[in-house]
C-alpha positions in Angstrom: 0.0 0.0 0.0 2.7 2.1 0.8 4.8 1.4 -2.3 1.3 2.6 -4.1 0.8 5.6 -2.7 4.4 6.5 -3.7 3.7 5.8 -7.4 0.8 7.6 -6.7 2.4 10.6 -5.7 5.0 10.1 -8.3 2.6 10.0 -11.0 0.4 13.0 -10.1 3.3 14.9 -9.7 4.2 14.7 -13.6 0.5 14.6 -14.2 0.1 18.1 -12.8 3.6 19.6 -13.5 2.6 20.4 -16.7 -0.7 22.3 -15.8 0.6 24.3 -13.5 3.8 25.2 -16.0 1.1 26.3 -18.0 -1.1 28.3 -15.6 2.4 30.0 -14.3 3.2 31.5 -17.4 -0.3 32.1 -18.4 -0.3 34.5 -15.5 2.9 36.2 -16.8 1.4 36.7 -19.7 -1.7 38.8 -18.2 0.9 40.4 -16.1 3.0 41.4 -18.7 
């Protein structure tokens, strides 16, 4: 259970990396 909840992790991690690189530089683009 334990070993899954790494992968878990692990695999949300890359899963949402991505969306929030986007969202971060959609904000600089309001900003600039």
């Amino acid at each position: 259970m334990e070993r899954f909840f790494e992968n878990a992790m692990y695999a949300s991690r890359w899963l949402l990396a991505p969306i929030y690189f986007g969202l971060s530089l959609e904000g600089v683009d309001k900003i600039m």
